[in-house]
Biopython code that builds the backbone (N, CA, C, O; Angstrom):
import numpy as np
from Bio.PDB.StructureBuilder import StructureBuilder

atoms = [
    (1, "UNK", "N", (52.650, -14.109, -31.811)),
    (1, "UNK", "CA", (52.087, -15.431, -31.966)),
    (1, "UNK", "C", (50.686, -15.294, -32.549)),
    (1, "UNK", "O", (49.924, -14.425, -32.125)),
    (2, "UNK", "N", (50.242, -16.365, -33.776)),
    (2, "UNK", "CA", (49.217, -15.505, -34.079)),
    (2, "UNK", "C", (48.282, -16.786, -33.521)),
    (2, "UNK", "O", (48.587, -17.974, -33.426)),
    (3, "UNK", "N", (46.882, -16.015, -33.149)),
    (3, "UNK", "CA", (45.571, -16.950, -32.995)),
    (3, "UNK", "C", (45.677, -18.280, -33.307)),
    (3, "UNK", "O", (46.088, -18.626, -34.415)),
    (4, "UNK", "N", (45.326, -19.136, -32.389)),
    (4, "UNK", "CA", (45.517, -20.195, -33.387)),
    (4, "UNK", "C", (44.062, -21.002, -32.994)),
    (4, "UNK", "O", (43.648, -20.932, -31.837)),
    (5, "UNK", "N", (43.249, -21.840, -34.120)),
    (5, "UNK", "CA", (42.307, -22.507, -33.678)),
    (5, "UNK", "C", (42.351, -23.968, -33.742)),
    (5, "UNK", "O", (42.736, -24.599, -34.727)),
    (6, "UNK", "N", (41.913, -24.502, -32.582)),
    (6, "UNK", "CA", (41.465, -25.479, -31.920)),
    (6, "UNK", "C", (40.527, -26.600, -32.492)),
    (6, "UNK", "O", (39.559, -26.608, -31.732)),
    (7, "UNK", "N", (40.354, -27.505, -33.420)),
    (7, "UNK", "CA", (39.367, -28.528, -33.556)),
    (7, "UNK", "C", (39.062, -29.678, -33.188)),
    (7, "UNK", "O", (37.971, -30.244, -33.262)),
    (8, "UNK", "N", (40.304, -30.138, -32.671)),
    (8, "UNK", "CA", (40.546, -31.871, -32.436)),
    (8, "UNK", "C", (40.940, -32.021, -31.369)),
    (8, "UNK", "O", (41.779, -31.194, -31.015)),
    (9, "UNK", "N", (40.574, -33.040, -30.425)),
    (9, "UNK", "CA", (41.440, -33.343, -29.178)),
    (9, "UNK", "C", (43.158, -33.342, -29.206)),
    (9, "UNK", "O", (43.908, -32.825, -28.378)),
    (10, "UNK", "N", (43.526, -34.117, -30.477)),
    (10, "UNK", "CA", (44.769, -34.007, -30.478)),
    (10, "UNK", "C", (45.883, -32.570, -30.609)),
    (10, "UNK", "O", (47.003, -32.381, -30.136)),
    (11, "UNK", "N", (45.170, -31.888, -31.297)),
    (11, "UNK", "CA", (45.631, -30.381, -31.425)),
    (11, "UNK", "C", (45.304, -29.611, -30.082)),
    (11, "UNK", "O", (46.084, -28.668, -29.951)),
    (12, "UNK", "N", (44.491, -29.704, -29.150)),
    (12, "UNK", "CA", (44.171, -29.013, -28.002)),
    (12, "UNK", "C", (45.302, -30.007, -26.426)),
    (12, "UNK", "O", (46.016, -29.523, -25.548)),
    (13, "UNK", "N", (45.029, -31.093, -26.667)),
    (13, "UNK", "CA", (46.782, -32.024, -25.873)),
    (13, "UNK", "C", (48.013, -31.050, -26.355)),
    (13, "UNK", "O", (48.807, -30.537, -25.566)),
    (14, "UNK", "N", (48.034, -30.919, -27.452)),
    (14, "UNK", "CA", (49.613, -30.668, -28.089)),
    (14, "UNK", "C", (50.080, -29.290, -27.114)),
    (14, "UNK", "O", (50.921, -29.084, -26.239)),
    (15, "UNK", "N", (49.026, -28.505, -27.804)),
    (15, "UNK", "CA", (48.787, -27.089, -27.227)),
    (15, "UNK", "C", (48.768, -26.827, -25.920)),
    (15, "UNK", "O", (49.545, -26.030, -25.395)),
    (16, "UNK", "N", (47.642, -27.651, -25.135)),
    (16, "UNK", "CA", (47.728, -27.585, -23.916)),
    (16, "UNK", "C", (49.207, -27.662, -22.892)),
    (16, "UNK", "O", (49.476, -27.035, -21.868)),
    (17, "UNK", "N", (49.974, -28.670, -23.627)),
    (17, "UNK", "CA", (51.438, -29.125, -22.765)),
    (17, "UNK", "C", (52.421, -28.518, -23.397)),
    (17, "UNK", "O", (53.438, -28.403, -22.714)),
    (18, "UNK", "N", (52.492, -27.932, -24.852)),
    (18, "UNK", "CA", (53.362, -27.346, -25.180)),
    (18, "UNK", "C", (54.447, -26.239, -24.969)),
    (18, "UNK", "O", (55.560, -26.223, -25.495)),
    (19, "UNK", "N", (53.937, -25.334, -24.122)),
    (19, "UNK", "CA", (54.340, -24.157, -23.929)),
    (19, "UNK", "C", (55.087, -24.351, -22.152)),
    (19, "UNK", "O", (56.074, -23.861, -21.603)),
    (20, "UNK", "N", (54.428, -24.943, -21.885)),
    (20, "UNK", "CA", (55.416, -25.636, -20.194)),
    (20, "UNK", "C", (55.139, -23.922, -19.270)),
    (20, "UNK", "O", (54.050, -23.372, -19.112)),
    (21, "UNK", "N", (56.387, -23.460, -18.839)),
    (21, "UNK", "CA", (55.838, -22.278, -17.822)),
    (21, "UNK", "C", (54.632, -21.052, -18.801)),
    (21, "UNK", "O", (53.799, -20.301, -18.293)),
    (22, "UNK", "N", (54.934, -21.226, -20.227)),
    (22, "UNK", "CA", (54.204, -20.081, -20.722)),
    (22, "UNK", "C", (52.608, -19.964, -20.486)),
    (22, "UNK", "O", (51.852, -20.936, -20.472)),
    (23, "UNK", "N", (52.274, -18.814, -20.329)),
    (23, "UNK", "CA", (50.569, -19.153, -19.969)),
    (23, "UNK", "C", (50.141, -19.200, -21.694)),
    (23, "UNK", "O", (50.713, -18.963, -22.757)),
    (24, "UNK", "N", (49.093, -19.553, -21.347)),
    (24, "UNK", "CA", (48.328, -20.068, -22.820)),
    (24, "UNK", "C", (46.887, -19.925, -22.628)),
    (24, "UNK", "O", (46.350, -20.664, -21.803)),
    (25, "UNK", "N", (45.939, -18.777, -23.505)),
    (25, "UNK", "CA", (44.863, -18.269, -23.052)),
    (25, "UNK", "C", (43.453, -19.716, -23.830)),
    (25, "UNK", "O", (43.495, -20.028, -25.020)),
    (26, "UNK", "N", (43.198, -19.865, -23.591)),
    (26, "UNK", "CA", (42.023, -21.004, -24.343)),
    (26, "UNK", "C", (40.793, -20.101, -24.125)),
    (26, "UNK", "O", (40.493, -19.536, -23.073)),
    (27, "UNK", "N", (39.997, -20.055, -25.536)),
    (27, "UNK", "CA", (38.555, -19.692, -25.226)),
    (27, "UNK", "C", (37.821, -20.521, -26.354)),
    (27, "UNK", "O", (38.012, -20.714, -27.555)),
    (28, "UNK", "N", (36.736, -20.990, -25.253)),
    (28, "UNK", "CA", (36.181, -22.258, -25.817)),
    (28, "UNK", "C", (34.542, -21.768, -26.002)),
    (28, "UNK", "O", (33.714, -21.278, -25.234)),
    (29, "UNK", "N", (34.539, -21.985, -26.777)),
    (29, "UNK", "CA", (33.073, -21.213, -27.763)),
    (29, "UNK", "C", (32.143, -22.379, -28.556)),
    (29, "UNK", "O", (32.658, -23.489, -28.428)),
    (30, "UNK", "N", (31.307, -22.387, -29.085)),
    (30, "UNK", "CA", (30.776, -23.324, -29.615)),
    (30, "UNK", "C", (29.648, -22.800, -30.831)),
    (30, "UNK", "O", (28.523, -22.445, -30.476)),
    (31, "UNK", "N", (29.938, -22.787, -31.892)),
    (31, "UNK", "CA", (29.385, -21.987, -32.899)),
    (31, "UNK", "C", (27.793, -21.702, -32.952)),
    (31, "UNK", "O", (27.180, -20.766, -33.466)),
    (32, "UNK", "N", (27.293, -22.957, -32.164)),
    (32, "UNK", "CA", (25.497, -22.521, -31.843)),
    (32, "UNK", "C", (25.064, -21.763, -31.108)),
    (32, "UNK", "O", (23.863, -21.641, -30.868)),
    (33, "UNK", "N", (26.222, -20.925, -30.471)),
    (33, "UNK", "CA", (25.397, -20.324, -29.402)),
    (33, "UNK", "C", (25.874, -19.035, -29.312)),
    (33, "UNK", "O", (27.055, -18.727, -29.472)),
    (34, "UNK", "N", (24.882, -18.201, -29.032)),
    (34, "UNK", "CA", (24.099, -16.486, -29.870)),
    (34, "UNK", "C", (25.420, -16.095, -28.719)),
    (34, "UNK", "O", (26.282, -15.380, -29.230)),
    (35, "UNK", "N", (25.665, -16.474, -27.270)),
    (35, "UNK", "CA", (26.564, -15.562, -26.637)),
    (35, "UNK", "C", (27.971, -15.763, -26.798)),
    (35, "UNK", "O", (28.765, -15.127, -26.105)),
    (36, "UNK", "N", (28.342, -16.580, -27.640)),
    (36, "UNK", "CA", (29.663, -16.781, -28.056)),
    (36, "UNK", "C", (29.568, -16.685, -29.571)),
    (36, "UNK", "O", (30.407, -17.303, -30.228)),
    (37, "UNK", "N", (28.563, -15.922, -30.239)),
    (37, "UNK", "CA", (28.645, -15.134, -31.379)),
    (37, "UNK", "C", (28.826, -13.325, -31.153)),
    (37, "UNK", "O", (29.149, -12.394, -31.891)),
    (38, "UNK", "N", (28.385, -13.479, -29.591)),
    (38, "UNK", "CA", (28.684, -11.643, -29.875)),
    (38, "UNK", "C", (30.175, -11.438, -28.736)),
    (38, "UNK", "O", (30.535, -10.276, -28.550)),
    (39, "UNK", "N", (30.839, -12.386, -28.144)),
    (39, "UNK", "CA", (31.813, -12.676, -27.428)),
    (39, "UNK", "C", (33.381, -13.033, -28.426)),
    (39, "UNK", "O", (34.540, -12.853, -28.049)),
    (40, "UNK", "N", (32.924, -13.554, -29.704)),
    (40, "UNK", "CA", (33.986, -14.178, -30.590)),
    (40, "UNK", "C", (34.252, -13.170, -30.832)),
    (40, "UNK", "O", (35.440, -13.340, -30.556)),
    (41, "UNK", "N", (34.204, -11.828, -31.231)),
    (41, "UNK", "CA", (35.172, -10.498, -32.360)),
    (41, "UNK", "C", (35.539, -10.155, -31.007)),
    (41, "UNK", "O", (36.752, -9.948, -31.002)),
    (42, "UNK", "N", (35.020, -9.993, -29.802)),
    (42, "UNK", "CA", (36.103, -9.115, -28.330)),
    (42, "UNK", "C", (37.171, -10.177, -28.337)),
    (42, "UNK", "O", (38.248, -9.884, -28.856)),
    (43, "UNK", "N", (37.006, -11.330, -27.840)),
    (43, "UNK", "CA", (38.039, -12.300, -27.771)),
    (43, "UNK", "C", (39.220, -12.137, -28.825)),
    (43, "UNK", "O", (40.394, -11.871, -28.571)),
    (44, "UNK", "N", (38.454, -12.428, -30.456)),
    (44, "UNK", "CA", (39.673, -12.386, -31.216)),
    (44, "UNK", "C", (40.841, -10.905, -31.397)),
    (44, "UNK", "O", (42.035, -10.752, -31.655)),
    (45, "UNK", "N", (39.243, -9.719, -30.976)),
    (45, "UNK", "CA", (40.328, -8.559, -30.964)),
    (45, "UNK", "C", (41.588, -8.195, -30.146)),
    (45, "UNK", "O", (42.688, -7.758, -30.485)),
    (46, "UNK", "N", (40.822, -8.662, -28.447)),
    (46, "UNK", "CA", (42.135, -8.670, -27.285)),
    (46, "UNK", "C", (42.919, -9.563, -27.935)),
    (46, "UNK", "O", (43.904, -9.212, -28.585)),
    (47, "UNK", "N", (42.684, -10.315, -27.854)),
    (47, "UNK", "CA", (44.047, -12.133, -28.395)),
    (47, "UNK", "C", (45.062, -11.319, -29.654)),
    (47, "UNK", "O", (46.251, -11.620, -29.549)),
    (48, "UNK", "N", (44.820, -10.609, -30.491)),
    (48, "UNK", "CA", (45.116, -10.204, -31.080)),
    (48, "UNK", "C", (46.415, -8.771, -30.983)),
    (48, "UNK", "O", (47.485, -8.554, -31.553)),
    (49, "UNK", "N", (45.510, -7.978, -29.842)),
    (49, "UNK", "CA", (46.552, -6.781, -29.400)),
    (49, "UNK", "C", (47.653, -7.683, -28.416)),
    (49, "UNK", "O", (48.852, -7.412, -28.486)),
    (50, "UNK", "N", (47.236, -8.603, -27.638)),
    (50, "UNK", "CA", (48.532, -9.392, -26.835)),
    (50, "UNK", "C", (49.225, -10.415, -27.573)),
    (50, "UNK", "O", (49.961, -11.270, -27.079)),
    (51, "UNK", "N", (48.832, -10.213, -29.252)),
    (51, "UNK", "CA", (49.685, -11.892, -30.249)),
    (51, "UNK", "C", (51.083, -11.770, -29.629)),
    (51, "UNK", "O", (51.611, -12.846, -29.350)),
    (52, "UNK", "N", (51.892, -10.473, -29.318)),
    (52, "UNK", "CA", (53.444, -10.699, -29.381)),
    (52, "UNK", "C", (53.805, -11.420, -27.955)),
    (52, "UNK", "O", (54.903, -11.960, -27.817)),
    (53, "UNK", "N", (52.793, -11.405, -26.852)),
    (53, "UNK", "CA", (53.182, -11.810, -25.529)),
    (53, "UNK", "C", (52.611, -12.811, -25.210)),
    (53, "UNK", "O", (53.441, -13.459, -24.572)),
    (54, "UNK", "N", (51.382, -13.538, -25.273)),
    (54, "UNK", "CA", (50.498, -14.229, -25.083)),
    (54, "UNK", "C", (49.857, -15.302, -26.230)),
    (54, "UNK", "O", (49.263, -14.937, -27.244)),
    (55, "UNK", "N", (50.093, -16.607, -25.867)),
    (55, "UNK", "CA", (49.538, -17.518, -26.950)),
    (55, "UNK", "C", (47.747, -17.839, -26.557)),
    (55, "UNK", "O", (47.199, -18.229, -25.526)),
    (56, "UNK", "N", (47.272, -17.498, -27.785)),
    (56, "UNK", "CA", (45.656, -17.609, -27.448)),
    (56, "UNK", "C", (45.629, -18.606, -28.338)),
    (56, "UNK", "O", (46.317, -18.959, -29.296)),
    (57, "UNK", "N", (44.323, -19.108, -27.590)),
    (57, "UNK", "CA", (43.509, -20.694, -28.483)),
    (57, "UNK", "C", (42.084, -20.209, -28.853)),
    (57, "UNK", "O", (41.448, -19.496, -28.076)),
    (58, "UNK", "N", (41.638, -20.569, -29.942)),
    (58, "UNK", "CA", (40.249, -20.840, -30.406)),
    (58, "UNK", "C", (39.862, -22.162, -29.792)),
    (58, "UNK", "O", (40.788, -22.950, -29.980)),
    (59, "UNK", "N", (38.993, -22.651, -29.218)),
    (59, "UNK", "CA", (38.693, -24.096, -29.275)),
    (59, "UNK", "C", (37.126, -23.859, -29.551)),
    (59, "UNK", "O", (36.231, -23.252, -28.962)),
    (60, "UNK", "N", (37.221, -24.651, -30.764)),
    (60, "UNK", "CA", (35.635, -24.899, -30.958)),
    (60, "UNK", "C", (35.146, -26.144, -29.958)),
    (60, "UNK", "O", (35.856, -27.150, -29.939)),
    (61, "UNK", "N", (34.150, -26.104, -29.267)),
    (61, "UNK", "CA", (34.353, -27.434, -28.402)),
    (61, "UNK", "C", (32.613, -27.728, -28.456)),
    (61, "UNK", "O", (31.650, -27.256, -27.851)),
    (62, "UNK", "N", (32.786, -28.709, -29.463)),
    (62, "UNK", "CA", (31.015, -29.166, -29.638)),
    (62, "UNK", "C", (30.633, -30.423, -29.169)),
    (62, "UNK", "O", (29.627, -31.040, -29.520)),
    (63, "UNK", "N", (31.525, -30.802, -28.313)),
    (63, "UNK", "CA", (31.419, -32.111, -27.320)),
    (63, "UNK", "C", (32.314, -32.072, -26.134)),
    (63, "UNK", "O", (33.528, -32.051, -26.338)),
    (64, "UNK", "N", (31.920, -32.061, -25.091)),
    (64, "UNK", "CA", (33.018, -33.278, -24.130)),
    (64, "UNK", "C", (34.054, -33.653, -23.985)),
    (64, "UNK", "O", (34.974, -33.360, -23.221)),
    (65, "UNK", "N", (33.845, -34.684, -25.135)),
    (65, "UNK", "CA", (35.438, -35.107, -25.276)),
    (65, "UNK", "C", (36.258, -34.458, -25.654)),
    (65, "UNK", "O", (37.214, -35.129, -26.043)),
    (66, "UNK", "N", (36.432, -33.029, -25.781)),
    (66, "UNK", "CA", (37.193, -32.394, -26.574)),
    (66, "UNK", "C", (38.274, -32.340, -25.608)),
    (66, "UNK", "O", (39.444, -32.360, -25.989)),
    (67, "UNK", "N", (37.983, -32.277, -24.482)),
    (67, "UNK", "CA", (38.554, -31.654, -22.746)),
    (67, "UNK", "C", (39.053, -33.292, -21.981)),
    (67, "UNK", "O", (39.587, -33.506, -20.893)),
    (68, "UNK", "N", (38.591, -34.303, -23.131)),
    (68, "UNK", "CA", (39.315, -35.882, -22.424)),
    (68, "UNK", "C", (40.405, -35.649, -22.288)),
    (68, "UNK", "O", (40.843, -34.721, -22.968)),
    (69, "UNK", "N", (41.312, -36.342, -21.394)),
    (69, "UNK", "CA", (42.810, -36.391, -21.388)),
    (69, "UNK", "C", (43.527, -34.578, -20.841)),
    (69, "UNK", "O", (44.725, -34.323, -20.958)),
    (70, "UNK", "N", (42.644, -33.696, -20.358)),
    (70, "UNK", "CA", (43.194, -32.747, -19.959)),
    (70, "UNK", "C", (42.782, -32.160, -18.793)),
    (70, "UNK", "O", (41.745, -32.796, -18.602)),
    (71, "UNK", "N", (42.890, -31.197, -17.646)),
    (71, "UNK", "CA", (42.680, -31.333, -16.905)),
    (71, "UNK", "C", (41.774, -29.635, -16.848)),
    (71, "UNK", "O", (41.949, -28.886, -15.886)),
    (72, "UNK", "N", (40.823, -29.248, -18.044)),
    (72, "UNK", "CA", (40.306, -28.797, -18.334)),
    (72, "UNK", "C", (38.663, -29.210, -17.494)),
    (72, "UNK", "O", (38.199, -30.340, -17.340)),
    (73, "UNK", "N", (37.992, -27.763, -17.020)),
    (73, "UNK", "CA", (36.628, -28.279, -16.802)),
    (73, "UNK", "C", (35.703, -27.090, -17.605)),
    (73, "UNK", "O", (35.721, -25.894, -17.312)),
    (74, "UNK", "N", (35.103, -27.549, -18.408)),
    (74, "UNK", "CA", (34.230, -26.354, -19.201)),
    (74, "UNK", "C", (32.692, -27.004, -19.259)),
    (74, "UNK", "O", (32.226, -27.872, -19.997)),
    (75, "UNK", "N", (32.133, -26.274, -18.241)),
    (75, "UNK", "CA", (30.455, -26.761, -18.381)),
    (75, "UNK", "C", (29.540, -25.796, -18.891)),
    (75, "UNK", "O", (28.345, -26.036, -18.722)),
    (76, "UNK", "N", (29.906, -24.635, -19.547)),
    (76, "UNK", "CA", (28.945, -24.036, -20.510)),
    (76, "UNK", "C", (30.216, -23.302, -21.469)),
    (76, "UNK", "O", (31.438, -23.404, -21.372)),
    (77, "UNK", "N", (29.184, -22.377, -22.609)),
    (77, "UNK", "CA", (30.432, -21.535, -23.560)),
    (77, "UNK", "C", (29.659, -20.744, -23.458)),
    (77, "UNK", "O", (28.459, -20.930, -23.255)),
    (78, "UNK", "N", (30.398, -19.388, -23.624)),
    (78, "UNK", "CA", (31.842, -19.355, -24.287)),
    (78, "UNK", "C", (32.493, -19.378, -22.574)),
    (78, "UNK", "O", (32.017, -18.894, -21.546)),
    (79, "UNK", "N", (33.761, -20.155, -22.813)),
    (79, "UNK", "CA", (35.026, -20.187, -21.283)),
    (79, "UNK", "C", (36.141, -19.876, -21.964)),
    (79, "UNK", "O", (36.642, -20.451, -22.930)),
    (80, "UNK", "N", (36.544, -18.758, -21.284)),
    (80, "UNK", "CA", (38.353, -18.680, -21.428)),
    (80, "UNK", "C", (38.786, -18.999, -19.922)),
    (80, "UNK", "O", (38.330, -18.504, -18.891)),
    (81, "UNK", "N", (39.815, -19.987, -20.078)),
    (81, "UNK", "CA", (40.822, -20.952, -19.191)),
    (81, "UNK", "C", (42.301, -20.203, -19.594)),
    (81, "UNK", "O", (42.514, -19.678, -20.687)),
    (82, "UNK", "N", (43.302, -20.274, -18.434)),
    (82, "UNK", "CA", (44.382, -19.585, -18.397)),
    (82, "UNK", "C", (44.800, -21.461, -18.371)),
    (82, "UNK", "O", (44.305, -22.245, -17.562)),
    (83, "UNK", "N", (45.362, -21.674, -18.982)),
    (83, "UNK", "CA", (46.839, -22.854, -18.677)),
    (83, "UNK", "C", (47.890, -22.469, -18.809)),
    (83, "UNK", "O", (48.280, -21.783, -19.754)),
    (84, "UNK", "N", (48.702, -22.944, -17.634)),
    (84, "UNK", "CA", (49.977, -22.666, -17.510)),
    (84, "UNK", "C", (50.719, -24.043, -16.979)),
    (84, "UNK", "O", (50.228, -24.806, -16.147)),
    (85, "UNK", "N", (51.880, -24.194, -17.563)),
    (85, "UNK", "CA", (52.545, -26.000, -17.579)),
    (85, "UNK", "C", (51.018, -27.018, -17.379)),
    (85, "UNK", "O", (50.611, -27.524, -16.333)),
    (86, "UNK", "N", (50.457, -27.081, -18.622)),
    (86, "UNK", "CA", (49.436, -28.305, -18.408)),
    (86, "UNK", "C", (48.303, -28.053, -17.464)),
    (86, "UNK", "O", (47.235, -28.653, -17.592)),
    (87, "UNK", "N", (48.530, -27.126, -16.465)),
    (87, "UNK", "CA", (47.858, -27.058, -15.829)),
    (87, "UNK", "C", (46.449, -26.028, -16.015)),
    (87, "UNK", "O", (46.761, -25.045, -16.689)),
    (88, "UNK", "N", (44.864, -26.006, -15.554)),
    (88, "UNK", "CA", (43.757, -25.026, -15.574)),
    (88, "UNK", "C", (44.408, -24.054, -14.582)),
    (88, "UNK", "O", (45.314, -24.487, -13.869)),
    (89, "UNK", "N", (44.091, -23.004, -14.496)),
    (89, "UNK", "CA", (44.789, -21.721, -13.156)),
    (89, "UNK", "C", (42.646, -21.603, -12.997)),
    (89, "UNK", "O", (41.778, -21.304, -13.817)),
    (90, "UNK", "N", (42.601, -22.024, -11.504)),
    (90, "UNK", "CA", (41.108, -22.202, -11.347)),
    (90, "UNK", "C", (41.060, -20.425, -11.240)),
    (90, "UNK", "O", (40.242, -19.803, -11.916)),
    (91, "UNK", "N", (41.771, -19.910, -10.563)),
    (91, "UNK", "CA", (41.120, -18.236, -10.184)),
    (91, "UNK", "C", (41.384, -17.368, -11.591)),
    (91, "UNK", "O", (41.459, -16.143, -11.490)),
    (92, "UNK", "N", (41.527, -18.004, -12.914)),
    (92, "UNK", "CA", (41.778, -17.121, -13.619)),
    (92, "UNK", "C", (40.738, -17.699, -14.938)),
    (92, "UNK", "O", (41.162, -17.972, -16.061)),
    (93, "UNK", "N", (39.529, -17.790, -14.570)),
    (93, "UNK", "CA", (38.724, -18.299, -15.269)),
    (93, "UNK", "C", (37.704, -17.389, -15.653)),
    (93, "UNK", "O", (37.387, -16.538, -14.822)),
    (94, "UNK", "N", (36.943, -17.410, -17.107)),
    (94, "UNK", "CA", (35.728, -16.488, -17.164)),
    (94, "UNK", "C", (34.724, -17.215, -18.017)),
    (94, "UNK", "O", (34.842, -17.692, -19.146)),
    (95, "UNK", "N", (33.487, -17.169, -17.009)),
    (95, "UNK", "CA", (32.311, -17.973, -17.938)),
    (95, "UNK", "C", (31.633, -16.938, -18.279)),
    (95, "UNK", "O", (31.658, -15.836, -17.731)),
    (96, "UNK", "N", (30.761, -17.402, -19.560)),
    (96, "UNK", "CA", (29.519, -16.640, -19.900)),
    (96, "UNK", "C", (29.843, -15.486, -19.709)),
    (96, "UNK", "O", (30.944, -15.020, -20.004)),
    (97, "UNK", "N", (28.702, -14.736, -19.068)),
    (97, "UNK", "CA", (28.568, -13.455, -18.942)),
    (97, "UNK", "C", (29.869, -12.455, -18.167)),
    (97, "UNK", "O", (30.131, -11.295, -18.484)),
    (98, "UNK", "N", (30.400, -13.078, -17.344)),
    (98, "UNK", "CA", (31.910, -12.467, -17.503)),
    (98, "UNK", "C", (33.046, -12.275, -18.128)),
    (98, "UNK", "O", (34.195, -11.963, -17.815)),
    (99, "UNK", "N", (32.333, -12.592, -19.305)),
    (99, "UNK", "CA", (33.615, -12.523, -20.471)),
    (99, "UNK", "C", (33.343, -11.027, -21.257)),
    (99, "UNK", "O", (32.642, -11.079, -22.268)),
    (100, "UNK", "N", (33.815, -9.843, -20.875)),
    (100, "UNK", "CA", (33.632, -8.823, -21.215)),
    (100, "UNK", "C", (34.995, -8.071, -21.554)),
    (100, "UNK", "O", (36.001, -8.256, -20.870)),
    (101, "UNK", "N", (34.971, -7.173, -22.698)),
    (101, "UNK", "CA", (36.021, -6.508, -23.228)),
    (101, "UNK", "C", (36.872, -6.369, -21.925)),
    (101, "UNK", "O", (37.898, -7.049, -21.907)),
    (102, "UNK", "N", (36.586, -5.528, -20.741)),
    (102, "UNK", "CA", (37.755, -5.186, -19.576)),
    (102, "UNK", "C", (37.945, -6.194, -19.222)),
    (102, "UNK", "O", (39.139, -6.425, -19.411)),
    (103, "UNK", "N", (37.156, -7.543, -18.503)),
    (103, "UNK", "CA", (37.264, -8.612, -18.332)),
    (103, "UNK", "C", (38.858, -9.455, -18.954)),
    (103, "UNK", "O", (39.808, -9.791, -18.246)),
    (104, "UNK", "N", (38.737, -9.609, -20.320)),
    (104, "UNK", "CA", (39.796, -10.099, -21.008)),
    (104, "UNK", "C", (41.203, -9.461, -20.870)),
    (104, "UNK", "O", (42.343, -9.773, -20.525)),
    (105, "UNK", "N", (40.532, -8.442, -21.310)),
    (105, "UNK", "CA", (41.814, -7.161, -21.362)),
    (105, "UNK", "C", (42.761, -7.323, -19.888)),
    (105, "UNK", "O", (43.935, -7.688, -19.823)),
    (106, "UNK", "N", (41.969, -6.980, -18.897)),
    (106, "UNK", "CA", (42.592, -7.282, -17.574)),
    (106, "UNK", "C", (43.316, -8.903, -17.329)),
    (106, "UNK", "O", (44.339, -9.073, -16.667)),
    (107, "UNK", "N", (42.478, -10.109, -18.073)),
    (107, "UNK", "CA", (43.628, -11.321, -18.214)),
    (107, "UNK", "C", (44.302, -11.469, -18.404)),
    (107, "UNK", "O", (45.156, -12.093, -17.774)),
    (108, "UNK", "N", (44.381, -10.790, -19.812)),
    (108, "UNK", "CA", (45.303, -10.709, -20.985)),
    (108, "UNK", "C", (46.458, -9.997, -20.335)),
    (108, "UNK", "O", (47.561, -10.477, -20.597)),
    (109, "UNK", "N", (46.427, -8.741, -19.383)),
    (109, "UNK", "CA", (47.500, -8.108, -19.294)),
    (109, "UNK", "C", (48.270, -8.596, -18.084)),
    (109, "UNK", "O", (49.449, -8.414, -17.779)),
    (110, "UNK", "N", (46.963, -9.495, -17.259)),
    (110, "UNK", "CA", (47.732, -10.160, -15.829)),
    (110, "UNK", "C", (49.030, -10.775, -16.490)),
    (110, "UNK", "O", (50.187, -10.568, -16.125)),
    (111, "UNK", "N", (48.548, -11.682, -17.677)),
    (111, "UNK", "CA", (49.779, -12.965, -17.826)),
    (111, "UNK", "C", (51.352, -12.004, -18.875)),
    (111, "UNK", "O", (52.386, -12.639, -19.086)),
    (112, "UNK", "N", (51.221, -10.710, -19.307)),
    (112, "UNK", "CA", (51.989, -10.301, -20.423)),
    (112, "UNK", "C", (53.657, -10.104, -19.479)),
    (112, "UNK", "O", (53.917, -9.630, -18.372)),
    (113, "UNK", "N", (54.183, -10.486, -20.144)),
    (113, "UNK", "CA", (55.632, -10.347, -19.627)),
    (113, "UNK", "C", (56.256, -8.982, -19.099)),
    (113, "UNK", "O", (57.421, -8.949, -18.702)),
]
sb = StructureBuilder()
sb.init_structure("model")
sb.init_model(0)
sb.init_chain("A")
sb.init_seg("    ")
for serial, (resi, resn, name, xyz) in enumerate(atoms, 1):
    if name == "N":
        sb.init_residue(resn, " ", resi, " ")
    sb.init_atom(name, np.array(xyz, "f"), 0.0, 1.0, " ", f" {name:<3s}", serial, name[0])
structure = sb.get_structure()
């Protein structure tokens, strides 16, 4: 499955409910900011070694509303969120500074089939 990115509320709904039991990795970044510029190449590299097992999201999220209508909570970037059927998985969350190469890697391999 390859990377896929995130711009619009409507594309992040679709995504979000689409996949039903499949987990679905979201990492929500926001292009102004210096720690989700040196966080974006680890992210895209893990997302990348798990494309065949694991569906990852880009979400650029430069407002709020991006997260209306979902049951998403993201109060700083960069956040990777595990959803699984629609749902946030609260214990499988990483803000900021816990978003580190083993960090991911270890997500990434919790959810792989």
């Amino acid at each position: 499955m390859p990377l896929i990115s995130v711009s619009n509320n409507e594309q992040l709904r679709a995504e979000y409910c689409a996949d039903g039991n499949y987990p679905v990795i979201f990492y929500f970044y926001n292009e102004c900011n210096l720690t989700c510029d040196d966080v974006n190449p680890i992210f895209e590299q893990v997302a990348q070694e798990y494309s065949e097992q694991i569906l990852a999201l880009y979400v650029n999220y430069s407002c709020q509303s991006l997260v209306d209508g979902t049951d998403f909570t993201v109060e700083a970037t960069p956040t990777v969120i595990v959803g699984i059927n629609g749902i946030e998985s609260c214990e499988d969350k990483l803000v900021e500074s816990q978003i580190t190469e083993e960090s991911l890697r270890a997500l990434f391999q919790k959810y792989c089939n």
